[in-house]
C-alpha positions as a Python dict, from the first residue, in 0.01 Angstrom:
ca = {
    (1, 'X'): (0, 0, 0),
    (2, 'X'): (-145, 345, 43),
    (3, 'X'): (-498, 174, 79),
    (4, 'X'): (-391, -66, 319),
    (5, 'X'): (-178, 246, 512),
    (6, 'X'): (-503, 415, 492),
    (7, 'X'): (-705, 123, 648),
    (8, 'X'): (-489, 61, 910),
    (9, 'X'): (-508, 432, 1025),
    (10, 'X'): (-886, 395, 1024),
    (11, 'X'): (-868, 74, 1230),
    (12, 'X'): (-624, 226, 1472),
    (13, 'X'): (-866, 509, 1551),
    (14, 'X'): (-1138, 270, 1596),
    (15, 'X'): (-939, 133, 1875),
    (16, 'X'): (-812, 444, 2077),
    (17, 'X'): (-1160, 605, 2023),
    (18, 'X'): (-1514, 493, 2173),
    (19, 'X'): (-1813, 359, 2004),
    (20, 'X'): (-2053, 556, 1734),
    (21, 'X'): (-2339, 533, 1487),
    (22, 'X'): (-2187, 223, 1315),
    (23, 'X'): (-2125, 28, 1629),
    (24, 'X'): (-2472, 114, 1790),
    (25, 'X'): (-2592, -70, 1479),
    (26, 'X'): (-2415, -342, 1542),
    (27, 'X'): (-2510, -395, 1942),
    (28, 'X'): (-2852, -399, 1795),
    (29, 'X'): (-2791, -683, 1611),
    (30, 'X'): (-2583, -910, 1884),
    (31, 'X'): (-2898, -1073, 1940),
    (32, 'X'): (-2967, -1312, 1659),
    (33, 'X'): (-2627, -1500, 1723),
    (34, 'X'): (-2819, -1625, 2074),
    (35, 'X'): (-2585, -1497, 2322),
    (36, 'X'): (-2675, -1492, 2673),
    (37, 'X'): (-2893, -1255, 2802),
    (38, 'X'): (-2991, -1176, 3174),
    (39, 'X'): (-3253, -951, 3116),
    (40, 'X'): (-3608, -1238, 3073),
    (41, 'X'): (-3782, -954, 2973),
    (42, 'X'): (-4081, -1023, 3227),
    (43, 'X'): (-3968, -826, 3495),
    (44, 'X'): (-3705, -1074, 3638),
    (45, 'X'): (-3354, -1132, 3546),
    (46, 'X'): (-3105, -1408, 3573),
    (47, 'X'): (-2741, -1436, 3610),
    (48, 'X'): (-2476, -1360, 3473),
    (49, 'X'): (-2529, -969, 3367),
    (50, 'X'): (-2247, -961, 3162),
    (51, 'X'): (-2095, -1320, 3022),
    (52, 'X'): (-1797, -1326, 2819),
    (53, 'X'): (-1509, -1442, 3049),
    (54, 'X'): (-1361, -1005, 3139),
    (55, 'X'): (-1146, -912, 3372),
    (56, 'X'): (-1270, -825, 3698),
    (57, 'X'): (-1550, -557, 3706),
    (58, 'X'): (-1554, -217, 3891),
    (59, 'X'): (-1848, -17, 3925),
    (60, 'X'): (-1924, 385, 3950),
    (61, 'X'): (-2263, 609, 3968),
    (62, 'X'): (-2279, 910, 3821),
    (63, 'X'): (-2590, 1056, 3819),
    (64, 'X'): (-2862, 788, 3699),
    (65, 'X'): (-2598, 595, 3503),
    (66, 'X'): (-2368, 337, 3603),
    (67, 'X'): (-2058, 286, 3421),
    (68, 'X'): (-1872, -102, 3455),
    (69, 'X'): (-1506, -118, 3334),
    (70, 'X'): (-1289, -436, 3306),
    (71, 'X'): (-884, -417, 3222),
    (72, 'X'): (-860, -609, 2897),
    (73, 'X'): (-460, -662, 2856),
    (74, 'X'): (-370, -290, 2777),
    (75, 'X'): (-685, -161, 2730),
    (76, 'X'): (-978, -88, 2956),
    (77, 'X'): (-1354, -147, 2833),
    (78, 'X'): (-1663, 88, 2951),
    (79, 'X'): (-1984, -43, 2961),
    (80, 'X'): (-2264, 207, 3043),
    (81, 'X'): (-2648, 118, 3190),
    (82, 'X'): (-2931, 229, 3398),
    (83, 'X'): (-3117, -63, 3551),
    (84, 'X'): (-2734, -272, 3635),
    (85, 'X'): (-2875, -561, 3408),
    (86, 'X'): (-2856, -450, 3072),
    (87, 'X'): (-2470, -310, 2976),
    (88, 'X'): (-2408, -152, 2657),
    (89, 'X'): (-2037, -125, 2585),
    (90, 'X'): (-1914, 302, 2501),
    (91, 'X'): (-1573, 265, 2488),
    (92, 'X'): (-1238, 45, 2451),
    (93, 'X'): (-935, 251, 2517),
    (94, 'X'): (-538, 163, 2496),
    (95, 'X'): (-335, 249, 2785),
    (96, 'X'): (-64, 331, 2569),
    (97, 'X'): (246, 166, 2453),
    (98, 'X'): (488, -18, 2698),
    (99, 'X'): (204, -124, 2975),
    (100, 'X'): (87, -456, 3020),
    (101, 'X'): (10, -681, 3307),
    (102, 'X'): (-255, -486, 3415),
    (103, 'X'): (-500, -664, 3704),
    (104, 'X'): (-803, -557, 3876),
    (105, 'X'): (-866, -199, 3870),
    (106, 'X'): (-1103, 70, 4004),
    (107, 'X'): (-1313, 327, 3818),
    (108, 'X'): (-1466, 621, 4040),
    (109, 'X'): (-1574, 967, 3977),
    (110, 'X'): (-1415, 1280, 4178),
    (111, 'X'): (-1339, 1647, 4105),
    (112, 'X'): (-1587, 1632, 3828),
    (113, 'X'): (-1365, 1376, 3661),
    (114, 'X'): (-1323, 997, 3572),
    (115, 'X'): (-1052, 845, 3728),
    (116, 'X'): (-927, 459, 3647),
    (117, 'X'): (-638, 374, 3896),
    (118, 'X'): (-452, 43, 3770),
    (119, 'X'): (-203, -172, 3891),
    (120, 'X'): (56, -237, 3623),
    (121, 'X'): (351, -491, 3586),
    (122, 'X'): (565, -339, 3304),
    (123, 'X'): (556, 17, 3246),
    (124, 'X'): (832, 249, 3158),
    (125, 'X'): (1090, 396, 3358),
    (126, 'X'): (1056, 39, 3575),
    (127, 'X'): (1353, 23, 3804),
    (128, 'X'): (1578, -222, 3908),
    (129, 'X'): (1475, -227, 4264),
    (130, 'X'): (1127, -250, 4124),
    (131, 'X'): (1218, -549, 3854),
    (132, 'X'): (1367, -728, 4171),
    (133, 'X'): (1015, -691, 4362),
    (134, 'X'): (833, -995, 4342),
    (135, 'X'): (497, -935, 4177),
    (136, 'X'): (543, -561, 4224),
    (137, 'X'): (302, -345, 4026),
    (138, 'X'): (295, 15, 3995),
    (139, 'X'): (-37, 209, 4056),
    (140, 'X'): (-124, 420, 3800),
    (141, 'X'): (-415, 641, 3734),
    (142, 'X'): (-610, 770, 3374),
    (143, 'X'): (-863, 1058, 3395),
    (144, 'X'): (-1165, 1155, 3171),
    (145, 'X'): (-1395, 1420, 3176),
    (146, 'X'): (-1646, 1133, 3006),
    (147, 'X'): (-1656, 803, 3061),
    (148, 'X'): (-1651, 743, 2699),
    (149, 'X'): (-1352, 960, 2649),
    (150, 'X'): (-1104, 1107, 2556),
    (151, 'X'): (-905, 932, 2832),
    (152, 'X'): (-560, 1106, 2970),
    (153, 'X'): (-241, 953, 2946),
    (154, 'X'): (-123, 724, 3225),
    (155, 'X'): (16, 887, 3589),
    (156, 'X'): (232, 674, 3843),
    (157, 'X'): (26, 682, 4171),
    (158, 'X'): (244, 529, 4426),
    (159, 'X'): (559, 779, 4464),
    (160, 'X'): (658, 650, 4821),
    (161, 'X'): (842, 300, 4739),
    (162, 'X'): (723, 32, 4963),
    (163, 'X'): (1051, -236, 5012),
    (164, 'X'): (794, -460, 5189),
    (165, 'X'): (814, -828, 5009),
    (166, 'X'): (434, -814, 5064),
    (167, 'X'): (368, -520, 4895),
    (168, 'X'): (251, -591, 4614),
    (169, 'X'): (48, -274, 4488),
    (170, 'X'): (-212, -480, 4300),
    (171, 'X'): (-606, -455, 4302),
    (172, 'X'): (-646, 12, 4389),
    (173, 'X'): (-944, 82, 4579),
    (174, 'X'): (-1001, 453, 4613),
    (175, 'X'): (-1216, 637, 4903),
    (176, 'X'): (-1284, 997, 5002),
    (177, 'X'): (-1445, 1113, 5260),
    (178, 'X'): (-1710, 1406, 5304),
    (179, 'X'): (-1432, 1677, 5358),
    (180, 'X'): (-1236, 1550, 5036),
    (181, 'X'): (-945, 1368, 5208),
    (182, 'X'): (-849, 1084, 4962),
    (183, 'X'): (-697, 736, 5003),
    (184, 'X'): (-594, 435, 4808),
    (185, 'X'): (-626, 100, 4939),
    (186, 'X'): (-422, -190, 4795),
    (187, 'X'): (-394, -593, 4844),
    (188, 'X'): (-303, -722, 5168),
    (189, 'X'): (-442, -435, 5382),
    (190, 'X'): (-146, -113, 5256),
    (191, 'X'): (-325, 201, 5246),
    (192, 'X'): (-192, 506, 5135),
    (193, 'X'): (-285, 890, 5150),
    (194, 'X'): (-306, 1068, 4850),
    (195, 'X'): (-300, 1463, 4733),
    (196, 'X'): (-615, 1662, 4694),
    (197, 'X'): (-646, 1556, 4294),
    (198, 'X'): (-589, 1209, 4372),
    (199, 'X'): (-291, 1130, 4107),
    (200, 'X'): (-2, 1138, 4391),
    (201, 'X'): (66, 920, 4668),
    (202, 'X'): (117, 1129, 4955),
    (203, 'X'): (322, 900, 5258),
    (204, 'X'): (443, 547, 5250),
    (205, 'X'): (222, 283, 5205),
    (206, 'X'): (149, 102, 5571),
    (207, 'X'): (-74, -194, 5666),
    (208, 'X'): (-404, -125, 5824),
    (209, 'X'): (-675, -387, 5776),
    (210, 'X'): (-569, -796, 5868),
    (211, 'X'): (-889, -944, 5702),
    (212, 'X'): (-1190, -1154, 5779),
    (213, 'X'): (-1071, -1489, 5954),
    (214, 'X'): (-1272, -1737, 5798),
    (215, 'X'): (-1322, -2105, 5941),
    (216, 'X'): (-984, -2316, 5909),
    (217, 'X'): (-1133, -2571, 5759),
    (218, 'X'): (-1254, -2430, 5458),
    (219, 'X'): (-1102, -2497, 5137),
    (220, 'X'): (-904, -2172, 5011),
    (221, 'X'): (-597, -2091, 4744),
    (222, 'X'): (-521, -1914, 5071),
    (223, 'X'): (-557, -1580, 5247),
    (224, 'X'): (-505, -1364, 4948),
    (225, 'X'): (-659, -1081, 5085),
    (226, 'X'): (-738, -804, 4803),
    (227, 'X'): (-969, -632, 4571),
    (228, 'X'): (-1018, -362, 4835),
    (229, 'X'): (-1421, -151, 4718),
    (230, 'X'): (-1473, 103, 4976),
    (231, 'X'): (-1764, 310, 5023),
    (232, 'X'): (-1892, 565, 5273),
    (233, 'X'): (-2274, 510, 5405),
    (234, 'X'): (-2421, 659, 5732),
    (235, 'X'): (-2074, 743, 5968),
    (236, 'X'): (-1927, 426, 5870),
    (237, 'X'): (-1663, 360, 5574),
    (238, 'X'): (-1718, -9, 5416),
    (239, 'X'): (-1445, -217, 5260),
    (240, 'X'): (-1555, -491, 5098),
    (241, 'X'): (-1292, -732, 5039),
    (242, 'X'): (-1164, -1025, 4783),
    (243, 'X'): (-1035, -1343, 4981),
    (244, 'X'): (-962, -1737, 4936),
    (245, 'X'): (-805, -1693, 4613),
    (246, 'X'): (-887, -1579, 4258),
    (247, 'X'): (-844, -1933, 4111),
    (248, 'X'): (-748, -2310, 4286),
    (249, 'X'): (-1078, -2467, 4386),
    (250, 'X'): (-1386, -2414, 4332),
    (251, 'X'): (-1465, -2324, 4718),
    (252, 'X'): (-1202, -2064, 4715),
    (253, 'X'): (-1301, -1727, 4664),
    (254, 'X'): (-1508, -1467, 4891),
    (255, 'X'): (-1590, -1146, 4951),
    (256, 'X'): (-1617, -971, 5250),
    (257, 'X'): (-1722, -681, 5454),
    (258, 'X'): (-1628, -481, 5737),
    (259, 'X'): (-1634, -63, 5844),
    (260, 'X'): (-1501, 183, 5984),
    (261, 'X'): (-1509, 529, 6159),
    (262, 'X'): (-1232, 647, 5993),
    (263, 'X'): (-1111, 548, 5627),
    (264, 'X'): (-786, 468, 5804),
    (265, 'X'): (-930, 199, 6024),
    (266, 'X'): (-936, 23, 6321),
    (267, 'X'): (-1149, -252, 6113),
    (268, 'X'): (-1501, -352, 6202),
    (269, 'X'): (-1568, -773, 6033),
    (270, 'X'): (-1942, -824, 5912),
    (271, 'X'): (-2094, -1109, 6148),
    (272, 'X'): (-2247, -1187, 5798),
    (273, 'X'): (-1941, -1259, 5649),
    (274, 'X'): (-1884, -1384, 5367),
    (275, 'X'): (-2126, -1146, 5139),
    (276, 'X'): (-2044, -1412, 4875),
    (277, 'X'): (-1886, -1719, 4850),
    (278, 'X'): (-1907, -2050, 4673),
    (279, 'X'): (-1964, -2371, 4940),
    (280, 'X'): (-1988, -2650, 4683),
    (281, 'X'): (-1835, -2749, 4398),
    (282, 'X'): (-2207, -2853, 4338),
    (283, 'X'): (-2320, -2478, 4323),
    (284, 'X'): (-2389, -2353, 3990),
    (285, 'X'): (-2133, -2062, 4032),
    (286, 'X'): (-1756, -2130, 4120),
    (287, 'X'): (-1488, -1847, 4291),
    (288, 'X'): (-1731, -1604, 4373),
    (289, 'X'): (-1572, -1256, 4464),
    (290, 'X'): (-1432, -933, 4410),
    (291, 'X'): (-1713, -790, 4475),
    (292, 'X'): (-1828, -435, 4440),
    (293, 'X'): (-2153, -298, 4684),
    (294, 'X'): (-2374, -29, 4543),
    (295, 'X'): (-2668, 165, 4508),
    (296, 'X'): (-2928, 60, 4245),
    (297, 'X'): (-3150, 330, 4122),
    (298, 'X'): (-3407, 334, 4320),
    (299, 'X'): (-3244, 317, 4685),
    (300, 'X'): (-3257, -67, 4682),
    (301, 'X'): (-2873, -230, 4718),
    (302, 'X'): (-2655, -460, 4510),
    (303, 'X'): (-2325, -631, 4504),
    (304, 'X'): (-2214, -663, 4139),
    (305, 'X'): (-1901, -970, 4144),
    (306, 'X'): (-1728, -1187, 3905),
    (307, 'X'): (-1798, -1570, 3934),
    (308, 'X'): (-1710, -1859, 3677),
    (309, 'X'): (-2016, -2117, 3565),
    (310, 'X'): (-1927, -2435, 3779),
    (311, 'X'): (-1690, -2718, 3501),
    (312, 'X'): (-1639, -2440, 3288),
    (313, 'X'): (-1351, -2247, 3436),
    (314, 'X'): (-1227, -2189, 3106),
    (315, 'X'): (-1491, -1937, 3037),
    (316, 'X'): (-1335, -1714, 3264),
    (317, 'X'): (-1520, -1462, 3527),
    (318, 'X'): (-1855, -1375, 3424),
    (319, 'X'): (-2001, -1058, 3607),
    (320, 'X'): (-2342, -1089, 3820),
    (321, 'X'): (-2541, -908, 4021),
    (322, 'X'): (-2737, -1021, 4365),
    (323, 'X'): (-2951, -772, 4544),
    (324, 'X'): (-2857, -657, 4935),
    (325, 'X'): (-3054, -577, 5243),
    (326, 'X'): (-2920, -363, 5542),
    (327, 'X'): (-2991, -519, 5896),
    (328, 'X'): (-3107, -280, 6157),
    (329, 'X'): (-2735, -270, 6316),
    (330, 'X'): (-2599, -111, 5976),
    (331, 'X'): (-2448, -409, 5786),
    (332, 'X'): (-2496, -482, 5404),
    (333, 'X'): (-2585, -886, 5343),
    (334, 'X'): (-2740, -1098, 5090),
    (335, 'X'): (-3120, -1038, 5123),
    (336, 'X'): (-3250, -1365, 5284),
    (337, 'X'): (-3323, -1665, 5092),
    (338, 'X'): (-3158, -1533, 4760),
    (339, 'X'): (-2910, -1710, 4547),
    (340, 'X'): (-2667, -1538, 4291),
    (341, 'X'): (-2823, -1869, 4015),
    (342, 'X'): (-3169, -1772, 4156),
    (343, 'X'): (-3459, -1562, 3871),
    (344, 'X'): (-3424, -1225, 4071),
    (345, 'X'): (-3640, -910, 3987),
    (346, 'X'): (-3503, -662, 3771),
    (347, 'X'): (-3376, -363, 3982),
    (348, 'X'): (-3601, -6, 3888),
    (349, 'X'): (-3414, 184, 3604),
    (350, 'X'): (-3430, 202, 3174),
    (351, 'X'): (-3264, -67, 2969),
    (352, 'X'): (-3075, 198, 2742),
    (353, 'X'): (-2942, -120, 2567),
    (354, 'X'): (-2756, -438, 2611),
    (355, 'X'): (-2467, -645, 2480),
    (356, 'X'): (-2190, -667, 2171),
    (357, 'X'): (-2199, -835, 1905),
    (358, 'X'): (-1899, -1132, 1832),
    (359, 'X'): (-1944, -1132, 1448),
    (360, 'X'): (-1772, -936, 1251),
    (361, 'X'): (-1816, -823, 875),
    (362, 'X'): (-1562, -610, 859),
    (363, 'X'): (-1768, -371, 620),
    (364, 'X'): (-1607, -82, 852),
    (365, 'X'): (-1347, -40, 1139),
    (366, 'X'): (-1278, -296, 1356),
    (367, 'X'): (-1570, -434, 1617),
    (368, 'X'): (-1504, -317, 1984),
    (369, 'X'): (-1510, -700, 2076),
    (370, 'X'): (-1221, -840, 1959),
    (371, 'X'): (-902, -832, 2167),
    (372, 'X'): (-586, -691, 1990),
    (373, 'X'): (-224, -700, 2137),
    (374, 'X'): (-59, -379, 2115),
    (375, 'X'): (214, -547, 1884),
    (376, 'X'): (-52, -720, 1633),
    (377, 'X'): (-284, -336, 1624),
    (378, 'X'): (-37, -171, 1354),
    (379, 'X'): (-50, -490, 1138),
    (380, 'X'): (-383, -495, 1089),
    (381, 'X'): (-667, -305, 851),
    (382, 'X'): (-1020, -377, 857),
    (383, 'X'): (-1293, -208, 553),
    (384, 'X'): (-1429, -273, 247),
    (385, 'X'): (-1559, -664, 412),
    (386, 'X'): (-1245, -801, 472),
    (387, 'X'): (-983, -794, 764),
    (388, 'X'): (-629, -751, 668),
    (389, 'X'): (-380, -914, 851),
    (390, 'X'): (-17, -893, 776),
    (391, 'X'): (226, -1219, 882),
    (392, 'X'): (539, -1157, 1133),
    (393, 'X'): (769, -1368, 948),
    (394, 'X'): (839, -1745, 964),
    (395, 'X'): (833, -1896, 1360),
    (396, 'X'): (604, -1591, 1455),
    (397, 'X'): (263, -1553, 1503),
    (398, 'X'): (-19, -1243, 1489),
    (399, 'X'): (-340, -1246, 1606),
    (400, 'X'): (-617, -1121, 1728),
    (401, 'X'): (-971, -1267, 1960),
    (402, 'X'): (-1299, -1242, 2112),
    (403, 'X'): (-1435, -1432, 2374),
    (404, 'X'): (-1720, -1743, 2350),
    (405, 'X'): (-2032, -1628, 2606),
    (406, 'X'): (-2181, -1940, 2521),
    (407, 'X'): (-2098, -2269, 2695),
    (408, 'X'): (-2180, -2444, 2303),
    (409, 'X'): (-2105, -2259, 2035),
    (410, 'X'): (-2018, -2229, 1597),
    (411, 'X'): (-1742, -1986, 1508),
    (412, 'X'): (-1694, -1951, 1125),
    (413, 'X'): (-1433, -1702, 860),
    (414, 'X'): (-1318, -1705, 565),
    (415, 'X'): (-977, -1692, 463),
    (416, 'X'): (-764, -1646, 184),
    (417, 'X'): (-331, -1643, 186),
    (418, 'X'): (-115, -1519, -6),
    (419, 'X'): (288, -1415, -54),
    (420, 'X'): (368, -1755, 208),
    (421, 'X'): (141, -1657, 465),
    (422, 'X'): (-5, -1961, 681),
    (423, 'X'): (-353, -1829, 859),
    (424, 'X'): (-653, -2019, 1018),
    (425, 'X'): (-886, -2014, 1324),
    (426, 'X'): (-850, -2111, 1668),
    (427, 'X'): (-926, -2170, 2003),
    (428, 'X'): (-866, -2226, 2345),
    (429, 'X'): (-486, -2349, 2354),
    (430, 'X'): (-462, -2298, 1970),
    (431, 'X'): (-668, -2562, 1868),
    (432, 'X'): (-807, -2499, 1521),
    (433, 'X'): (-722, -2521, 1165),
    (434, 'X'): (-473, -2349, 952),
    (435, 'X'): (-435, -2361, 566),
    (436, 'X'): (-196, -2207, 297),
    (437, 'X'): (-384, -2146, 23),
    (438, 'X'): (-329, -2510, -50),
    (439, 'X'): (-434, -2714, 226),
    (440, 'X'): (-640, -2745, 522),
    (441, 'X'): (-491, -2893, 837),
    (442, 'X'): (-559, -2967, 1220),
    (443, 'X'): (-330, -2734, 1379),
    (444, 'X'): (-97, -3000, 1592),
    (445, 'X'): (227, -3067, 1681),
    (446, 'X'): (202, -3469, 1695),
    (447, 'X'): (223, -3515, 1329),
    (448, 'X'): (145, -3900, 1377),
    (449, 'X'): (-231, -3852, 1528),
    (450, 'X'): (-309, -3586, 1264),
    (451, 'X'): (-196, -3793, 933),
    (452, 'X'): (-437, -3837, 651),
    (453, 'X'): (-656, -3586, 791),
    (454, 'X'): (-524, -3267, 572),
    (455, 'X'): (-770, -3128, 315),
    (456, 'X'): (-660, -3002, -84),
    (457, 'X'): (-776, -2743, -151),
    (458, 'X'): (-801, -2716, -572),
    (459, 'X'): (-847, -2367, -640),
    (460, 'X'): (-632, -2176, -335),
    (461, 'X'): (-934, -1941, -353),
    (462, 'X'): (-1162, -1825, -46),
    (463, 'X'): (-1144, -2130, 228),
    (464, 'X'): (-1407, -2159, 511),
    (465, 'X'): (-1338, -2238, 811),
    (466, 'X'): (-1518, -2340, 1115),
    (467, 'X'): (-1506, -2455, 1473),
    (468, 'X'): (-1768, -2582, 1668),
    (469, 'X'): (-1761, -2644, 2033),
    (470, 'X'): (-2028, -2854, 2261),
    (471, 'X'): (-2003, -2845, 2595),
    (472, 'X'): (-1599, -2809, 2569),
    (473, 'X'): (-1588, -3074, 2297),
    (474, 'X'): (-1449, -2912, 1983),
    (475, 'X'): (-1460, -3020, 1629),
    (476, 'X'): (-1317, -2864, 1348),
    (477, 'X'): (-1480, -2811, 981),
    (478, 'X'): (-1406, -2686, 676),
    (479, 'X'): (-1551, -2551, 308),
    (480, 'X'): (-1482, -2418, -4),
    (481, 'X'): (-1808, -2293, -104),
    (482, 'X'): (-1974, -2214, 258),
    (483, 'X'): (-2283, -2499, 229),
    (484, 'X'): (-2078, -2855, 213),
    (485, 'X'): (-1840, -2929, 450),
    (486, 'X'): (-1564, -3161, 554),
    (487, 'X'): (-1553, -3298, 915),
    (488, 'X'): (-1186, -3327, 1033),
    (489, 'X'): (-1129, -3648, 1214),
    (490, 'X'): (-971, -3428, 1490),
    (491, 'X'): (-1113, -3358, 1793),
    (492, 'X'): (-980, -3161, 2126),
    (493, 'X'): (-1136, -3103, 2469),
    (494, 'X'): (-1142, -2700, 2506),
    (495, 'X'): (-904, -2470, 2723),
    (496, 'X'): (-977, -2100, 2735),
    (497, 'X'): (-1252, -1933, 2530),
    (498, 'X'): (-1071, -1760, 2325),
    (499, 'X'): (-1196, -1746, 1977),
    (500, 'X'): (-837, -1633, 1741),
    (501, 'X'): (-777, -1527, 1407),
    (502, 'X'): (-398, -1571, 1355),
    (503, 'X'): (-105, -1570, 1041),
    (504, 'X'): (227, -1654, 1037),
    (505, 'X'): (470, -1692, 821),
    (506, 'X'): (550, -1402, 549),
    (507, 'X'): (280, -1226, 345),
    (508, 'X'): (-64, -1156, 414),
    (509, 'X'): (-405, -1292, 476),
    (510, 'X'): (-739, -1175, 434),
    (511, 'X'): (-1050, -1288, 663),
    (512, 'X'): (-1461, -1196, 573),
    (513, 'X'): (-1725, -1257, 732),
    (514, 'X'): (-1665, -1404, 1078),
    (515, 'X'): (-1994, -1547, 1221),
    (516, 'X'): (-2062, -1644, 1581),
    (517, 'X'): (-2364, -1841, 1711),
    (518, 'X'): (-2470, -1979, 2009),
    (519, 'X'): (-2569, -2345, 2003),
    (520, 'X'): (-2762, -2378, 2373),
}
């Protein structure tokens, strides 16, 4: 017990704190498991810049480096990098207990500080009034003097209740203009003023930007108009503007542009509207949007955006990054002829590294890319090559994932129960394979297509087990030596991807050695 106490303390650390020696090791690695990578290494780069299905992205300069954060349930994730192609992850950090339902965010840099403002769904101290708000969120704001930490703990933003049913407070975008007056712009055009260090709302939030009208005819979730990105550039303050719909069809998404004289509006639309935005279901890229406009190192332009690889939804938003040219009139576009699928050249800048490893050897605290719900973090232990996993009790579940960047992919562990627990692997909407100790099963709940397929296992010892996923088409294997292997006659079109570890029932269960690798 006092080991595993001892573990656990070690893994929770690894969690609240940022990455060092022992996971810059391991980035240098990610590599050989064939992961995606934008950078071609000849100068040129293609999309995405960061694959692995996030949240969506917001972008800061400070100095010459860029730093990229994505909400990740209750935590945010930091990546840091020079040349916007290559990210190198620096930190994962937990918002703290009782916060979830966190959307998209903003990340910006003001009074020589970090600040993250995020709208959140459950908090505490949530009201009645506030419970009875559809879709309300509360803005709240972390600070850091480094982007890699230590973070502060969560402050409530929006002090001026808005009883508006279309207030939502979801998707902050700060501003501040030249003589330090701040604002914070939320969905469906609310502003509101804020105090000089930017943690208070000063004044009711009120509606002052409508939106782009785009064509009628167009194929849209609907208006949705959010994701506000503001900037200030030569007398004019830019919004840049999520539309269409974060999900629905494929057409549906946008992002837009228009500016201002004043960070309070009237509102200027972009005749080059949209800046991005999806026309086919042929194009390679679905539900383009969100986007964030910035600029690169070397005075060239960019708009960095989430987008989802066209038939494979389920792969969630992967970040990209098209360049931008200004027309003579002052407005930011798509530089002519360019496509976000296109080979594009590398913007100036150093490649200070790139990417994360999805294996895991558990040889020391847990790897900054697996995803662990606040309940499931003080259950766990990982050291010593194995992950420790304690179960929940019968009709519960614990767990813990990454997720696939590859479109085909092998995801293998080993596991071993004991004390009742039931553990496996999964994927997707939990399809996988689970085993006792005992036997190996397809996990299902229609006994009658699954019969005859279970696997005896003779010894109860280690148990390999593996998933393997074409081009959405899973199928399920499993070992008890690691080199021959039994095909389960069970086979699943995949959902999300989601890669889990999991236990339930009582006990424990140990995994080693969890292997990822890309297959195309």
């Amino acid at each position: 017990m006092r080991i595993f106490l001892l573990l656990t303390v070690c893994s929770l650390l690894s969690v609240a704190n940022c990455l060092g020696q022992q996971q810059d090791e391991r980035v240098s690695r990610y590599n050989t498991e064939r992961q995606p990578v934008a950078d071609l290494g000849n100068g040129f780069y293609k999309n995405p810049v960061l694959p692995g299905g996030w949240g969506d992205p917001t972008v800061v300069r400070k100095g010459d480096d860029y730093y990229l954060a994505h909400n990740n349930g209750n935590e945010v994730i930091i990546w840091q990098s020079r040349d916007l192609v290559n990210w190198k992850p620096v930190c994962r950090h937990s918002i703290g207990a009782g916060f979830s339902g966190i959307w998209a965010c903003d990340l910006v840099y003001f009074n020589n500080k970090f600040h993250y403002y995020m709208p959140v769904g459950e908090y505490p101290g949530k009201t009645d009034i506030e419970k009875n708000h559809r879709y309300f969120k509360s803005v709240w704001v972390i600070t850091a003097e480094k982007a890699e930490g230590p973070w502060s703990k969560p402050v409530r933003v929006d002090n001026h209740y808005n009883p508006d049913p279309f207030y939502t407070g979801i998707d902050p975008g700060f501003i501040q203009t030249p003589e330090g007056k701040k604002y914070l712009y939320v969905d469906n055009g609310f502003m509101m003023p804020l105090t000089d260090d930017g943690l208070s709302s000063s004044a009711m939030p009120r509606v002052v930007y409508q939106g782009w009208d785009y064509p009628k005819e167009w194929v849209v979730q609907g208006k949705c108009l959010e994701s506000p990105k503001l900037f200030y550039h030569n007398g004019y303050y830019y919004i840049c503007s999520a539309m269409g719909g974060t999900s629905g069809p494929s057409t549906a998404h946008m992002a837009t542009v228009a500016r201002s004289k004043s960070p309070e509006g009237p509102w200027e639309e972009s005749p080059f509207n949209p800046l991005v935005h999806t026309y086919s279901d042929q194009d390679p890229f679905w539900q383009m949007g969100h986007a964030t406009i910035l600029e690169g190192p070397a005075g060239e332009w960019f708009a960095l955006f989430p987008a989802r690889y066209a038939w494979y939804t389920g792969m969630g938003k992967q970040d990209c990054l098209i360049p931008l040219e200004w027309t003579a009139d002052g407005w930011p576009r798509a530089k002519s002829g360019l496509m976000p699928w296109d080979i594009l050249q590398m913007p100036e800048g150093e490649n200070i590294g790139n990417g994360m490893p999805l294996s895991d050897s558990f040889q020391g605290s847990l790897g900054i890319q697996w995803n662990v719900p606040a309940e499931t973090k003080p259950h766990l232990a990982s050291g010593g090559g194995m992950l420790r996993l304690m179960a929940p009790g019968e009709g519960k579940t614990r767990s813990l994932d990454i997720r696939a960047t590859n479109k085909s992919f092998e995801a293998t562990v080993v596991v071993e129960c004991k004390d009742g627990a039931v553990a496996g692997i999964s994927f997707g909407n939990n399809e996988g394979l689970r085993t006792d100790g005992k036997k190996i099963s397809y996990i299902s709940d229609v006994d009658w297509r699954v019969r005859h397929t279970a696997v005896t296992v003779p010894s109860g010892n280690k148990i390999y087990l593996r998933i393997r996923n074409y081009r959405q088409d899973l199928s399920f294997f499993s070992s008890l030596d690691g080199r021959k292997w039994t095909h389960f006659q069970n086979g699943v079109r995949a959902g999300d991807y989601a890669v889990k570890l999991f236990v339930t029932g009582t006990g424990e269960a140990t995994f080693r050695n969890f292997t990822y690798m890309g297959l195309e």
